[in-house]
C-alpha positions in Angstrom: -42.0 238.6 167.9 -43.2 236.3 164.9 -42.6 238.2 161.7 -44.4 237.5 158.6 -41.8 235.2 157.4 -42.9 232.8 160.5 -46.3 233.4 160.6 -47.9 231.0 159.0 -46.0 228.0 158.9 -47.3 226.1 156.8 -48.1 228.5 153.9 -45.7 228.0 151.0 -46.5 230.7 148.8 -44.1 229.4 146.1 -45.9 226.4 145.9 -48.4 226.3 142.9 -51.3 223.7 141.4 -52.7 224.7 138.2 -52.8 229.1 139.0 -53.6 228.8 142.6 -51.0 229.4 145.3 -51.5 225.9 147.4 -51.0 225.5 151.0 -48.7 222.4 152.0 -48.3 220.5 155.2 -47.9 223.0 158.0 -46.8 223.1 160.7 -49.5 225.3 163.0 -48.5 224.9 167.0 -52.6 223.5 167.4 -53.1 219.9 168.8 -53.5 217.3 165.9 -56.3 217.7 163.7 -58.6 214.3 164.5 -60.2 213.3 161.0 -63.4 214.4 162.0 -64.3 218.3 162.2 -64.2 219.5 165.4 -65.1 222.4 167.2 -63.9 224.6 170.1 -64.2 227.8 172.1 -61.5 230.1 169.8 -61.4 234.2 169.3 -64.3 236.3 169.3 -64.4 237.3 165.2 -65.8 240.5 163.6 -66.1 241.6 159.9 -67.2 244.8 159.2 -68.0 246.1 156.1 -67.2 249.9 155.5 -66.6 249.2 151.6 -69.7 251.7 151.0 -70.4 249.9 147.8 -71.2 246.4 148.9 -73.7 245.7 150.9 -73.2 242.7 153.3 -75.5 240.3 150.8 -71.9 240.8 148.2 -69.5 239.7 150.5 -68.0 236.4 151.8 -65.2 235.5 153.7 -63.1 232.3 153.7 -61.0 231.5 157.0 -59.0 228.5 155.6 -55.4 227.2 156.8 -53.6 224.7 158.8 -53.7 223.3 162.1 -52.2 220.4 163.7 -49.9 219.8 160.1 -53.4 219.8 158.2 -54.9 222.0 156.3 -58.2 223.4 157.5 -60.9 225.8 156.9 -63.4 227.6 159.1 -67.1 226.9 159.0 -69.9 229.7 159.6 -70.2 227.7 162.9 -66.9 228.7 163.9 -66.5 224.4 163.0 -62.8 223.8 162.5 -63.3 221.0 159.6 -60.1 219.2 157.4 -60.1 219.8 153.7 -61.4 217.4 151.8 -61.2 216.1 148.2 -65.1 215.6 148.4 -65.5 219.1 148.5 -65.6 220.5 145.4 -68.5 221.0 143.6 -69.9 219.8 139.9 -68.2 222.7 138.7 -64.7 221.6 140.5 -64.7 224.0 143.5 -65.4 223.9 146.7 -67.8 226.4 148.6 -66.3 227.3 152.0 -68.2 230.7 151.8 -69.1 232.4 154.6 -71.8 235.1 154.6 -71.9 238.5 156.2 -74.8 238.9 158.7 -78.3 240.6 157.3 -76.9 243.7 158.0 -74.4 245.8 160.2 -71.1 243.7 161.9 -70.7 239.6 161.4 -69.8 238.0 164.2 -67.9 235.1 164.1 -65.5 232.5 165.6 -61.8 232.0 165.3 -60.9 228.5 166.2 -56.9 228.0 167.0 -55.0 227.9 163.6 -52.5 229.7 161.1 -54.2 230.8 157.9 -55.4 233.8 156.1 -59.2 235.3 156.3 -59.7 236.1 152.5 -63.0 238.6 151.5 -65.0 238.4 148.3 -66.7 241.3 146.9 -69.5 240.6 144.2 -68.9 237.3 143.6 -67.5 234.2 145.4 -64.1 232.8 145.2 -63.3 229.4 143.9 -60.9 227.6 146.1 -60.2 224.0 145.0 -59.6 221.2 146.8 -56.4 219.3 145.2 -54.1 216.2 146.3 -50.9 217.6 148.0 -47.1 216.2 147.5 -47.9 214.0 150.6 -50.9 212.8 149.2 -53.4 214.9 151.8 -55.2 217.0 150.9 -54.5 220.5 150.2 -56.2 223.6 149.0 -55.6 225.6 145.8 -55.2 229.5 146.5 -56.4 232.7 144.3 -53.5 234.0 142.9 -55.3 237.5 141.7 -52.1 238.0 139.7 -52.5 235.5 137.2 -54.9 236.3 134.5 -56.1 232.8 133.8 -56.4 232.3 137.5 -60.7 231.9 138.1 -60.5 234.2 140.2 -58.8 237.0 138.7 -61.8 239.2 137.9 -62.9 238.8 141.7 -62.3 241.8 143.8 -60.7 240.3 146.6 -58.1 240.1 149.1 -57.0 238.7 152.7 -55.4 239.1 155.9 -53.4 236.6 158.0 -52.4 235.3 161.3 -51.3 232.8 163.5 -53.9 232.0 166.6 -52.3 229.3 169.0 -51.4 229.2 172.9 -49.3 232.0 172.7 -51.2 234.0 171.6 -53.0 235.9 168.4 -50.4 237.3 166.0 -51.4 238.6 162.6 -51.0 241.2 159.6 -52.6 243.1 157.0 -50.5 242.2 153.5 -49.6 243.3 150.0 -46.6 241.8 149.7 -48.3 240.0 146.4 -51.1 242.4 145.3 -53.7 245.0 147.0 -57.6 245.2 146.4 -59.7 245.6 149.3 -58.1 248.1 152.0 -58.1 245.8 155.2 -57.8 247.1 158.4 -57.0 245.3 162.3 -58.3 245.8 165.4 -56.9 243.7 168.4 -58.0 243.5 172.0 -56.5 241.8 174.9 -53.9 242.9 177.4 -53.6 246.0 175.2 -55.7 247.9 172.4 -53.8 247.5 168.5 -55.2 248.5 165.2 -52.8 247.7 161.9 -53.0 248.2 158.5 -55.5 251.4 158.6 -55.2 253.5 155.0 -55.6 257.3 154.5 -59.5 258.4 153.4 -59.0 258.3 149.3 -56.1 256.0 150.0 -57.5 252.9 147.6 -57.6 255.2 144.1 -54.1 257.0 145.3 -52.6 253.8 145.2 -54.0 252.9 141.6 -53.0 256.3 140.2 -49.9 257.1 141.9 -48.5 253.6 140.5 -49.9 254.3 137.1 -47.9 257.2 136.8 -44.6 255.4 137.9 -42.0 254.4 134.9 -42.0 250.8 134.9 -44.8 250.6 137.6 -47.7 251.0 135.3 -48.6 247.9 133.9 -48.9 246.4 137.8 -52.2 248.0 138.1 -55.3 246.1 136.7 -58.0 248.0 135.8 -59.7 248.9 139.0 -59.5 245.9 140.5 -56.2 245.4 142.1 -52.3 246.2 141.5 -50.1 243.3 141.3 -46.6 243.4 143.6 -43.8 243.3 141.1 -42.0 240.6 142.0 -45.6 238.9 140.2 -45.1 240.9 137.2 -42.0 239.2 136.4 -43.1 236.3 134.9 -45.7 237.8 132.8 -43.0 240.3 131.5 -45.2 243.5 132.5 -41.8 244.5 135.0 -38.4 244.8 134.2 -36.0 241.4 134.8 -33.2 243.6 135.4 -34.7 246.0 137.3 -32.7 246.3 140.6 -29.7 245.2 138.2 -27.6 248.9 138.2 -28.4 249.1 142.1 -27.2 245.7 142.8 -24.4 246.2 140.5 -23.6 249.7 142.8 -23.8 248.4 146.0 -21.5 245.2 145.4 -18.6 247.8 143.5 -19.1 250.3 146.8 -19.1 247.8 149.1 -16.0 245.9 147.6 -14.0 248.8 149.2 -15.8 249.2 152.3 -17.2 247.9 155.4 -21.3 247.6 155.7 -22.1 246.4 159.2 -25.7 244.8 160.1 -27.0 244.5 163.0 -28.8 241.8 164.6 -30.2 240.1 167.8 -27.0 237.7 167.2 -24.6 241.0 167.5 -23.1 243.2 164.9 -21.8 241.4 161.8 -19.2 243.1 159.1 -19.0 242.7 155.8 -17.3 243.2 152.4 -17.7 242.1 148.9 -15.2 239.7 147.3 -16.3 238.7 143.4 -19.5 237.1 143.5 -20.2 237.1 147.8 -20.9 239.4 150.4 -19.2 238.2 153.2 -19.7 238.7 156.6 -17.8 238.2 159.8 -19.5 238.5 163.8 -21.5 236.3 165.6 -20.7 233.6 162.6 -19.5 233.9 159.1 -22.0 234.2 156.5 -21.7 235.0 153.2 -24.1 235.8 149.6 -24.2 235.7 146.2 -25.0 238.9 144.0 -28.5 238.9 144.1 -30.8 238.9 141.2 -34.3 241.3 140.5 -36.2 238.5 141.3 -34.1 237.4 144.3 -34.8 241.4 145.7 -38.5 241.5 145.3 -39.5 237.6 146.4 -36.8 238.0 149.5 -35.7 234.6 148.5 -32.9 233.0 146.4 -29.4 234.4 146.9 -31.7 236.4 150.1 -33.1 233.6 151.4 -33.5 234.0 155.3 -33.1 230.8 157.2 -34.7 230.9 160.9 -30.9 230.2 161.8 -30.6 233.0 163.9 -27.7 234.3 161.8 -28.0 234.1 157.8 -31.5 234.5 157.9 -31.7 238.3 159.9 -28.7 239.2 157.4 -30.4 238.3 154.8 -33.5 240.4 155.9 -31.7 243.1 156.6 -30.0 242.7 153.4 -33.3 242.6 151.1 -34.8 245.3 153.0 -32.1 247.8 152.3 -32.4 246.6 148.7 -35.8 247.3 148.3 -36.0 250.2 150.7 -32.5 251.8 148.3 -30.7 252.3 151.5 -27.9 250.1 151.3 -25.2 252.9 149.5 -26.4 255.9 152.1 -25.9 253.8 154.8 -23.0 251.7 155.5 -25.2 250.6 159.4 -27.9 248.5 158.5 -30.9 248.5 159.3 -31.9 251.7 158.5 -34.2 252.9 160.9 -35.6 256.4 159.5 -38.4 256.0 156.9 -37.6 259.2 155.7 -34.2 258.0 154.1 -36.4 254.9 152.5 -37.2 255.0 148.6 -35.3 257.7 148.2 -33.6 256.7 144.8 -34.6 255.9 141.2 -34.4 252.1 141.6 -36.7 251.7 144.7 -39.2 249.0 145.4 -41.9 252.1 144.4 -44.8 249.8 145.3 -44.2 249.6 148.7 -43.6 253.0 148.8 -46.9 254.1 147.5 -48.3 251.4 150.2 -46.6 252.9 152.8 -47.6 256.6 152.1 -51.2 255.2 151.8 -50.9 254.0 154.9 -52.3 256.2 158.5 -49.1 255.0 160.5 -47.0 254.3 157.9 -46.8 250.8 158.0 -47.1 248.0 155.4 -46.4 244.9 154.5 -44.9 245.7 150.8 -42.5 243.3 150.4 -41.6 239.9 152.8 -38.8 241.9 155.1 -41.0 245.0 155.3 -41.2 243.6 159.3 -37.3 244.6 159.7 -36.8 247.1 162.0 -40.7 247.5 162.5 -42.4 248.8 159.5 -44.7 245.9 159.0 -48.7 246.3 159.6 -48.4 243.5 162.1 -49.6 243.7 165.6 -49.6 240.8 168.4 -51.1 240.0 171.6 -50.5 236.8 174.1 -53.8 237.4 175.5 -56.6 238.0 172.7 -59.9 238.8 173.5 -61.2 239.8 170.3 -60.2 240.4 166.8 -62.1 242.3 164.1 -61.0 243.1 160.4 -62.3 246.1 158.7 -63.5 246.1 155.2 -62.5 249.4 154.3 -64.0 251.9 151.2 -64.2 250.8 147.8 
């Protein structure tokens, strides 16, 4: 299975120009993108609008990623065409809109690629086209959670996947923010929806963060609430918020065993100063994580595709963020009723979660451990719709 962390390939969503997350080279499993635009028989594409207060005239989507190690966006065609400087506009942004039909489902084409399919409501987004570190082009990314970002009073949000020979694999995500409930519908050689939310789910989520100590400030007005790892920087979340957890679970665990278990095989572990080290399959070891390191799933919890640190290490953040790690000395946990059960919780994926009609979300970048993700996959597409859901 492709989890999240794989998905896209090429997306490096640490990567910034000017507010924009920026895609880099990827690394998409498509043939090699000639310079030309080029088109081809993909996956059968349909948008439906259920927001109830836009009407198909207010919305555009985007389809933009990577293929063949370039990056790439989707005409209305279904036209697989490279990005290119010459694309933005007099006012410095490109317009790779793509209208809903007149009225009632938009049918469109997925070509093969790895990207996200972003939605606008009332108003277009401004994606730029910007000069990468290897000189190609690349393409500048809303970042909703950055107030001088131009698109941070759009209401907007996206979806993603990976569409190749394999098959189609993809995912409904907040793991940086939530806007526009998105829901997926996948056909082939079996029937999978993701990502569906509860009726009223959309305002439960704005005030059941709001009313969370230390939460609050994450949601922005009716428009979206921002994950916290993004409200870090802007100093609307705490620094040291996982800091007495973290602090916890390296005293408990200096004294006993934690063992995680992975495809590898079944790997022990006990704290010693600064690193968590583990014996198994291969020794692996961490430092004491930081807040940061906890919510982004990366620094001292970096996960390698290594086969070995990297599923630790997901395991690992997950248990963090999920406040399982002291109740539960075998990791992973595999009962969501023991998740979130403390103070210090990652409460925003909670409240995605609970808004969610199976219980699964993509709150935080190792929300796919042990199968909580809103991911679904199929080695045999036959068609793929994404659901605008109410607004």
């Amino acid at each position: 299975m492709i989890s999240r962390r794989k998905l896209l390939g090429g997306l490096a969503a640490g990567a910034a120009v000017g507010s924009g997350a920026t895609l880099l080279s990827g690394h998409a499993n498509g043939s090699v993108l000639a310079p030309r635009s080029k088109a081809a028989a993909g996956l059968a594409l349909t948008i439906a609008n259920k927001t109830g207060s836009f009407d198909n005239a207010s919305v555009w989507v985007y389809i933009v990623g990577n293929e063949g190690g370039r990056q790439v966006r989707v005409t209305p065609d279904g036209t697989l065409a490279p990005i290119a400087l010459s694309d933005n506009g007099d006012d410095g942004f490109t317009d790779y809109a793509i209208p809903l039909a007149g009225s009632g489902d938009t049918q469109l084409t997925l070509p093969k690629m790895s990207g996200r399919i972003y939605v606008a409501l009332g108003d277009k987004l401004k994606f730029k086209a910007v000069e990468g570190g290897d000189g190609s082009a690349a393409l500048a990314y809303p970042a909703g959670w950055v107030e001088s970002d131009p698109n941070y009073e759009v209401l907007h949000d996206c979806a993603e996947f990976t569409y190749n020979d394999g098959g189609m694999y993809c995912n409904t995500t907040m793991v940086d923010m939530f806007s526009v409930p998105l829901d997926i519908h996948l056909t082939g050689a079996k029937d999978q929806k993701a990502g569906e939310l509860k009726e009223g789910a959309r305002a439960k989520i704005f005030s059941d963060l709001a009313g969370v100590e230390g939460y609050d400030k994450l949601v922005v007005g009716d428009k979206r609430v921002i994950a916290p790892g993004h409200g870090l920087d802007t100093g609307i979340f705490a620094e040291d918020y996982f800091a007495p957890a973290i602090d916890e679970v390296w005293s408990h665990y200096a004294s006993a065993d934690l063992k995680v278990t992975t495809n590898a095989g079944t790997f022990t572990g006990r704290v010693s100063g600064d690193q968590f080290a583990f014996t198994g399959p291969a020794e692996v070891s961490f430092a004491k994580p930081t807040t940061r390191d906890v919510l982004f799933c990366d620094g001292n919890l970096a996960a390698p595709n290594d086969g070995t640190t990297g599923p630790v290490a997901a395991i690992l953040g997950a248990g963090f963020n999920r406040a399982t790690l002291l109740s539960q000395a075998e990791q992973p946990s595999t009962d969501p009723a023991t998740f979130y059960q403390e103070q210090i919780a990652n409460h925003y994926a909670r409240v995605m979660h609970e808004a969610s009609a199976d219980g699964k979300a993509y709150g935080f970048a190792f929300d796919d451990v042990a199968g909580f993700a809103s991911y679904i996959e199929d080695g045999a597409p036959e068609s793929f719709t994404l659901t605008l859901g109410a607004v």
